[in-house]
Z-matrix of the N, CA and C atoms (Angstrom, degrees):
N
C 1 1.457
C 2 1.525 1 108.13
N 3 1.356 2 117.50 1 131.90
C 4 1.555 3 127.81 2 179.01
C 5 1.403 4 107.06 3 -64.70
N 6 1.150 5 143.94 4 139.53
C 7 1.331 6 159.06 5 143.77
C 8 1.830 7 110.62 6 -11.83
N 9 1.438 8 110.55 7 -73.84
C 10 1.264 9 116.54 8 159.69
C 11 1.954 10 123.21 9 -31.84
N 12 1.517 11 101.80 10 -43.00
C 13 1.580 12 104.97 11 -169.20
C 14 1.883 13 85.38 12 -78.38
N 15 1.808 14 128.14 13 -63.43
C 16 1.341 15 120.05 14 -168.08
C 17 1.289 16 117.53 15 -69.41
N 18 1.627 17 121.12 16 19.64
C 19 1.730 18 112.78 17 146.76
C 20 1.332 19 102.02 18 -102.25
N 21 0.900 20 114.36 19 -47.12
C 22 1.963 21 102.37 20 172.14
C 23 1.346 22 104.50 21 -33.55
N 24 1.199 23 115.82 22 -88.30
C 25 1.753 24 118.71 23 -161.10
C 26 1.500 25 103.78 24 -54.83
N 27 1.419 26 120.29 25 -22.23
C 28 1.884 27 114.20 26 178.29
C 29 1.045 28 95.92 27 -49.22
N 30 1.589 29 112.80 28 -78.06
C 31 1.558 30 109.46 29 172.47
C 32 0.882 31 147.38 30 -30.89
N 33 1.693 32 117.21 31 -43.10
C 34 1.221 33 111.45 32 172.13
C 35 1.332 34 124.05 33 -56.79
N 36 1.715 35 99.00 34 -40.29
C 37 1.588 36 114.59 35 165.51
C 38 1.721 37 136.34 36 -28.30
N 39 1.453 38 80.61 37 -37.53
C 40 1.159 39 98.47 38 -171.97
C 41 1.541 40 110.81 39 -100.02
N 42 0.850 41 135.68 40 4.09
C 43 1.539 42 135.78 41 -156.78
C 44 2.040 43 86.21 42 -129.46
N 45 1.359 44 97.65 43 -48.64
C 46 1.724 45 89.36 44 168.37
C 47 1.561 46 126.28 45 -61.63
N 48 1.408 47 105.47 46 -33.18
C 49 1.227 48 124.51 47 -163.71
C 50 1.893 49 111.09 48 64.44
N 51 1.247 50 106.22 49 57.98
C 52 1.486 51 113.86 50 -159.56
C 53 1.241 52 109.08 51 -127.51
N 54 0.841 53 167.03 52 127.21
C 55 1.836 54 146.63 53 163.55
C 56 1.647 55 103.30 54 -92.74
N 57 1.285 56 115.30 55 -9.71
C 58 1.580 57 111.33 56 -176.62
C 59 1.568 58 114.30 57 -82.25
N 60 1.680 59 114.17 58 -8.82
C 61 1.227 60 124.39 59 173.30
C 62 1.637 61 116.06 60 -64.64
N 63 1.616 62 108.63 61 -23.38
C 64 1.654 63 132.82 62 175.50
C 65 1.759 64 113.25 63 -64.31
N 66 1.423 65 111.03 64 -32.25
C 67 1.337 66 120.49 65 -153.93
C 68 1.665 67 104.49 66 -122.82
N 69 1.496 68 103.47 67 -15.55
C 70 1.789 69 89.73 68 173.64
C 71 1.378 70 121.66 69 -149.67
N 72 1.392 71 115.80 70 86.85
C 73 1.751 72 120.90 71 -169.04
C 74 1.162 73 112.03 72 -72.34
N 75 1.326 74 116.14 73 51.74
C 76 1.350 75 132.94 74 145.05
C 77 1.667 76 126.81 75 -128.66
N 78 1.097 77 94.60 76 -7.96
C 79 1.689 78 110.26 77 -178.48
C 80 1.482 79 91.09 78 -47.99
N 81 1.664 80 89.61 79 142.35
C 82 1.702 81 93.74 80 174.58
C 83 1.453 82 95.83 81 -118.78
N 84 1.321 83 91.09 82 120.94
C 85 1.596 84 123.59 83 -168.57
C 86 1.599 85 113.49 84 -66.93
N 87 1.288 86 98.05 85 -35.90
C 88 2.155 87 104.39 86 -179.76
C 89 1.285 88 94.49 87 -79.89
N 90 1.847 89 117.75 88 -55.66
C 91 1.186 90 108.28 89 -163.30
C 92 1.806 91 124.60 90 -55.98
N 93 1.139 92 97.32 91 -24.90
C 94 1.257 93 100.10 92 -164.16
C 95 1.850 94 104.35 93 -93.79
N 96 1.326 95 101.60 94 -4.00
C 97 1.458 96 107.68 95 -178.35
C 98 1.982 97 129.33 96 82.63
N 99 1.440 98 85.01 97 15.36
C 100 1.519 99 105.89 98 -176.89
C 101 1.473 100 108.55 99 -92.42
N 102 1.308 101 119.47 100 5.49
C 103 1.405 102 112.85 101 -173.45
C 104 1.901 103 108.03 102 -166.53
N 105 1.424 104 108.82 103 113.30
C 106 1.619 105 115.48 104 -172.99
C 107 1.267 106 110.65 105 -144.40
N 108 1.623 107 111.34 106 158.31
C 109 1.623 108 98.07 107 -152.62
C 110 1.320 109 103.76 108 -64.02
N 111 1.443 110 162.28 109 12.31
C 112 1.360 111 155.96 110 133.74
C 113 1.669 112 116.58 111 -33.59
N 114 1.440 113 100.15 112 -64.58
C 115 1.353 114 116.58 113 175.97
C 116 1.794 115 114.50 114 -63.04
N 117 1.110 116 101.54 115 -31.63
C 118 1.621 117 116.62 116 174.38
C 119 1.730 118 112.65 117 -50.11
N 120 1.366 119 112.44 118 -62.08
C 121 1.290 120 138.83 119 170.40
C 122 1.810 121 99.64 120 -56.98
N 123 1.052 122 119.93 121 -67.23
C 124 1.665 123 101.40 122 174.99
C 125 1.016 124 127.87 123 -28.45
N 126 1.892 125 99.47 124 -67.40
C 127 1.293 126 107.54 125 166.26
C 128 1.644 127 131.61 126 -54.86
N 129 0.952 128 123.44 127 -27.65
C 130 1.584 129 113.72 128 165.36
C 131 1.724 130 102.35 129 -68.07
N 132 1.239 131 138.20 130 -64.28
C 133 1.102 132 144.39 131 176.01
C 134 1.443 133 99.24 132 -17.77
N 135 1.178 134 131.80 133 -67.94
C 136 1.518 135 142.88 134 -123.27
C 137 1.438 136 79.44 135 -112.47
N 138 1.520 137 155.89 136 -53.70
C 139 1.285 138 139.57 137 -176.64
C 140 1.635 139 103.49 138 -79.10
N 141 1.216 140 134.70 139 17.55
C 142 1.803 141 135.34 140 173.75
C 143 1.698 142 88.32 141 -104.26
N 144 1.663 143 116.54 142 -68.41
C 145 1.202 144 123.88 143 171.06
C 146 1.322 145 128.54 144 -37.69
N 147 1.599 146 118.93 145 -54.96
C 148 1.242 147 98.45 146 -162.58
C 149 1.722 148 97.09 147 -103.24
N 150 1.469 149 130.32 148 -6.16
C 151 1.574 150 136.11 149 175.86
C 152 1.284 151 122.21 150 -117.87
N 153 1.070 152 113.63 151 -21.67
C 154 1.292 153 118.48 152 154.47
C 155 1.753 154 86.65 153 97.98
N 156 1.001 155 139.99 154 37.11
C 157 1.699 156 159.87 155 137.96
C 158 1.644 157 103.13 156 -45.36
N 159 1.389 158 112.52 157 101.76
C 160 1.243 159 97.51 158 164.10
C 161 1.793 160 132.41 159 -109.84
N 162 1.326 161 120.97 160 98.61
C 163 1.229 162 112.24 161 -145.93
C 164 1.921 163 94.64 162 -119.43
N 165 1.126 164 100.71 163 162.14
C 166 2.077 165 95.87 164 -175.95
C 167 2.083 166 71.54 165 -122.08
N 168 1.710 167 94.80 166 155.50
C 169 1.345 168 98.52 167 152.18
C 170 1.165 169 135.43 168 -60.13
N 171 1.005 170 126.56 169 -34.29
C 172 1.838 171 144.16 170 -177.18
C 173 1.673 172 96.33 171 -70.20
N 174 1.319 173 117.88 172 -21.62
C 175 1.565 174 110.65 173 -179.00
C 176 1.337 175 120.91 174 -85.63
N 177 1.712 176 122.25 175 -13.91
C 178 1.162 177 163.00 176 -153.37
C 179 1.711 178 113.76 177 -100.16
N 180 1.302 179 115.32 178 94.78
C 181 1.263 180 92.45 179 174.75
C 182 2.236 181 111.30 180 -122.57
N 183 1.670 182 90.92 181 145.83
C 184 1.478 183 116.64 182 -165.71
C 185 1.898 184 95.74 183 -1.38
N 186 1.329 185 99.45 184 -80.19
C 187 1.863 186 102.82 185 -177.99
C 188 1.256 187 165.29 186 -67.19
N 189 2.126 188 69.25 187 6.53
C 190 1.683 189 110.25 188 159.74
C 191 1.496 190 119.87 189 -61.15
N 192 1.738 191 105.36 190 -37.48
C 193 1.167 192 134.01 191 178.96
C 194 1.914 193 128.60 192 -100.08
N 195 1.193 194 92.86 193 -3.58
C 196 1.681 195 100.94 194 -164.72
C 197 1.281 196 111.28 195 -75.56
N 198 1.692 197 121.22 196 -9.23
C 199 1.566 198 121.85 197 -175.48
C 200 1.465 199 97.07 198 -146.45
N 201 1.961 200 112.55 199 149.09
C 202 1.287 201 87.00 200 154.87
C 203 1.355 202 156.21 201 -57.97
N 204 1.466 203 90.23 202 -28.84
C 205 1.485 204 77.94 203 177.36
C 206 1.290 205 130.55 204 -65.81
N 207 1.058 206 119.31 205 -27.83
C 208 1.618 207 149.36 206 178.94
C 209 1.147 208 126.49 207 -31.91
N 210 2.031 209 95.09 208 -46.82
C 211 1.486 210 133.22 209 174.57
C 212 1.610 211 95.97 210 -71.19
N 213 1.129 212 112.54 211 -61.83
C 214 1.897 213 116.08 212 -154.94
C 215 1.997 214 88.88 213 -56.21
N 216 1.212 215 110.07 214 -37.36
C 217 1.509 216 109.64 215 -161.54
C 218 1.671 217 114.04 216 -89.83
N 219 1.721 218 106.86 217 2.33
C 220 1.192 219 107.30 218 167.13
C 221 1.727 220 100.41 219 -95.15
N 222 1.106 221 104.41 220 -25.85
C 223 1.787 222 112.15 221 -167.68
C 224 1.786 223 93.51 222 -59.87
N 225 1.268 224 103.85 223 -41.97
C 226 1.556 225 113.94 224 -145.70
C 227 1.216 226 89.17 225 -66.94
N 228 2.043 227 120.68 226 -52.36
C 229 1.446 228 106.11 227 -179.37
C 230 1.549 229 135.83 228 -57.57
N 231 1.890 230 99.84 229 -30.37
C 232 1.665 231 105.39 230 175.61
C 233 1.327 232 122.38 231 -66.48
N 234 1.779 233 116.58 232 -33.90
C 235 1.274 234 108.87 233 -167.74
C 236 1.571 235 121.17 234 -64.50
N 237 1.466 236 111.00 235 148.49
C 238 1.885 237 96.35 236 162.28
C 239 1.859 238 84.70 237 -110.26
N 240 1.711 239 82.16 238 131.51
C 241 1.171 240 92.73 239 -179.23
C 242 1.387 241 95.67 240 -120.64
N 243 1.704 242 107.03 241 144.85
C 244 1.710 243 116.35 242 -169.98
C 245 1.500 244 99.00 243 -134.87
N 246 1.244 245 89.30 244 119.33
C 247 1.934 246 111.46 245 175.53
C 248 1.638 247 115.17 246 -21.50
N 249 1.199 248 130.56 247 101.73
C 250 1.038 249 171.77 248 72.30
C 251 1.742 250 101.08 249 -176.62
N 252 1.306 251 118.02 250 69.65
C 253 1.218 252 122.17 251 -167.94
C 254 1.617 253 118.93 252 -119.65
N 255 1.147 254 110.78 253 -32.31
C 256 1.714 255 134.87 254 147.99
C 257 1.502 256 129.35 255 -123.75
């Protein structure tokens, strides 16, 4: 796992309070109740804050967010990432 993808999912980790979000990028995050628009808003917060991801909710849609992987692969498109920067 790239560095860039295990701060995404830390976070996510952490914003779910889940560790199973680490081990299966398919977990469905609403379904299972690990992820609601409260937690949604963290999580954008916390990937602008801590990666410099800049995302608005309204830019965000449900199945952008519904799995991990989903999340790491929306991060991947927002970030500008600059050689040796993540």
């Amino acid at each position: 796992m790239e560095e860039f993808e295990a701060r995404v999912l830390g976070l996510l980790a952490e914003v779910c309070g889940d560790r199973r979000v680490l081990e299966d990028p398919e977990l469905d995050l609403y379904g299972e109740n690990l992820l609601d628009s409260f937690g949604l808003v963290q999580l954008l917060e916390g990937l602008e804050d801590e990666l410099g991801v800049e995302l608005w909710l309204t830019q965000v849609k449900r199945e952008e967010t519904a799995t991990p992987g989903a999340v790491v692969e929306l991060a991947k498109r927002k970030v500008k990432i600059e050689p040796g920067k993540v």
